[in-house]
N, C-alpha and C positions, 0 to 999 in steps of 0.2 A: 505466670510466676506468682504474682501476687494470693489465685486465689491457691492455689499450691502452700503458700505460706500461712493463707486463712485455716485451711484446710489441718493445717500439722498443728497450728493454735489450736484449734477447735477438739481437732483428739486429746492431744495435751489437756487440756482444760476438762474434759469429759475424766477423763481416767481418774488424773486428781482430786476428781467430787467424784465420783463414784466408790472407790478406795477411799475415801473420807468420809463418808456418808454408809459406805457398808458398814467402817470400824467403828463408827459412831452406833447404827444399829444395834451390831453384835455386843457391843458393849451393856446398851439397854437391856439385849436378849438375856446377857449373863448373870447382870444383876438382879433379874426376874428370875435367877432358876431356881427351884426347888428342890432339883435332884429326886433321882427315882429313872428308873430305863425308860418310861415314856416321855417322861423331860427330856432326857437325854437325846433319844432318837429324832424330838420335836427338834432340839437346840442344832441338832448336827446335821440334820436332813432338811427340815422344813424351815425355819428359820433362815438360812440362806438362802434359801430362794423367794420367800416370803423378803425379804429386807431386799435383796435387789429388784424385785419387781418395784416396788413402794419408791427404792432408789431412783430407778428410770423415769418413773412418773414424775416425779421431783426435779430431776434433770430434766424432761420434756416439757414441764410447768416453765420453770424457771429461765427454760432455752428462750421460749415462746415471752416470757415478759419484757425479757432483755434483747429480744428482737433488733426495737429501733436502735442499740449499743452498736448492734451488728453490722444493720441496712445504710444507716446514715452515718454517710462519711464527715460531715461536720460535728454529728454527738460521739462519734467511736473515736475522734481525734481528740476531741474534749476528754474525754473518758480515760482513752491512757494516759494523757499529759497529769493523770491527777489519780495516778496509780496507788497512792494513801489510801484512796476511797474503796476501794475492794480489798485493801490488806485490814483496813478499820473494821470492815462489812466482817468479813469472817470472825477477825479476832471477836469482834461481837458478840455475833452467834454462836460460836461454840464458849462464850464466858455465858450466854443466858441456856448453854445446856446443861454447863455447868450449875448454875445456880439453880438449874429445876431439879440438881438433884439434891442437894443443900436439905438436911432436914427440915428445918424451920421452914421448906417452901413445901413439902413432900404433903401429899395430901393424901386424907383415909378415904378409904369405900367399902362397901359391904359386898363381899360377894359369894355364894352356894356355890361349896363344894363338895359333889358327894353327900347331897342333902343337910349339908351343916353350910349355917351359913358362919364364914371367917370374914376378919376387918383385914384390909391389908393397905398396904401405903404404896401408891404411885407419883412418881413424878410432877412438877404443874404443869399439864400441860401449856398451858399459855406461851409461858416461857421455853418448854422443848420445840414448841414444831415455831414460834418465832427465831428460836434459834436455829433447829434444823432449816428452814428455808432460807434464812439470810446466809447462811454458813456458805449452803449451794450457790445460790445466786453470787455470789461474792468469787468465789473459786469460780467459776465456770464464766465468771467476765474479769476474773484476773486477765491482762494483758500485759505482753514485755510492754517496758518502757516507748512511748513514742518517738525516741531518740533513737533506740537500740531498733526500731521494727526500720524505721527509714535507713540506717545506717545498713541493717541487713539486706534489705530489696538493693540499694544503691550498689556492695558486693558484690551479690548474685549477678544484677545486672550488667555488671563491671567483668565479672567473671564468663558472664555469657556472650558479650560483647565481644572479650578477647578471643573466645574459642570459635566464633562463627569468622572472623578476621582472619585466622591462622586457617581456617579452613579454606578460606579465598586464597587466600596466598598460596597455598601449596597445592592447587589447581591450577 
């Protein structure tokens, strides 16, 4: 029962940073377009699958840091009882993606195209991929409340309880 319930968290949790982490990508892809059909086809085609590979990697990073959240039943208790902490974690990250894209943070580079070389302005990184990885990690160890997860198992169990009873009895 219990890992059945880890289980439906753990999808839960993956979909929501991944969907959150795609529209964050695509967001960047768009503001980089330049327009022209090989933009286009780049933006429509390659781009998607480009930003969710990069995604999964990010989740499978972030799965792997937050491990002992997972393993250890006295830090995963700590962890939810103190549920702020990954609502903080995100709202964070996604305010330092925001700020990498803030003019005043946006940074020039030189770069050939079509043998001309153009200046053009990227994001800081510093600030995008601190944001993007805390964003993830943060969502992908959101947890229900430690109140609401024991109260669920106690249900279930309460509920499984009665059904395996009523099957005795009507034998």
């Amino acid at each position: 029962m219990r890992i059945a319930l880890n289980l439906v968290i753990l999808a839960l949790q993956g979909i929501i940073a991944f969907i959150t982490l795609m529209a964050i990508y695509m967001i960047f892809v768009l503001l980089d377009y330049e327009g022209g059909i090989d933009s286009f086809i780049g933006t429509t085609l390659f781009q998607p699958i480009i930003g969710g590979l990069i995604t999964i990697v990010t989740i499978g990073t972030c799965l792997l840091i937050g491990l002992p959240i997972r393993i250890s039943k006295r830090i995963n208790t700590w962890w939810t009882k103190r549920l702020w902490i990954s609502i903080l974690g995100a709202l964070l990250g996604l305010s330092l993606i925001i700020l990498s894209l803030l003019p005043s943070m946006l940074k020039t580079i030189d770069i050939t195209m079509e043998n001309e070389m153009i200046q053009k302005q990227i994001p800081n990184l510093g600030f995008g991929t601190t944001g993007w990885f805390l964003t993830c990690f943060s969502l992908l160890h959101l947890f229900p409340p430690y109140r609401f997860r024991i109260w669920t198992e106690e249900m279930v169990s309460k509920y499984k309880g009665g059904s395996e009873n009523n099957r005795q009895h009507s034998v």
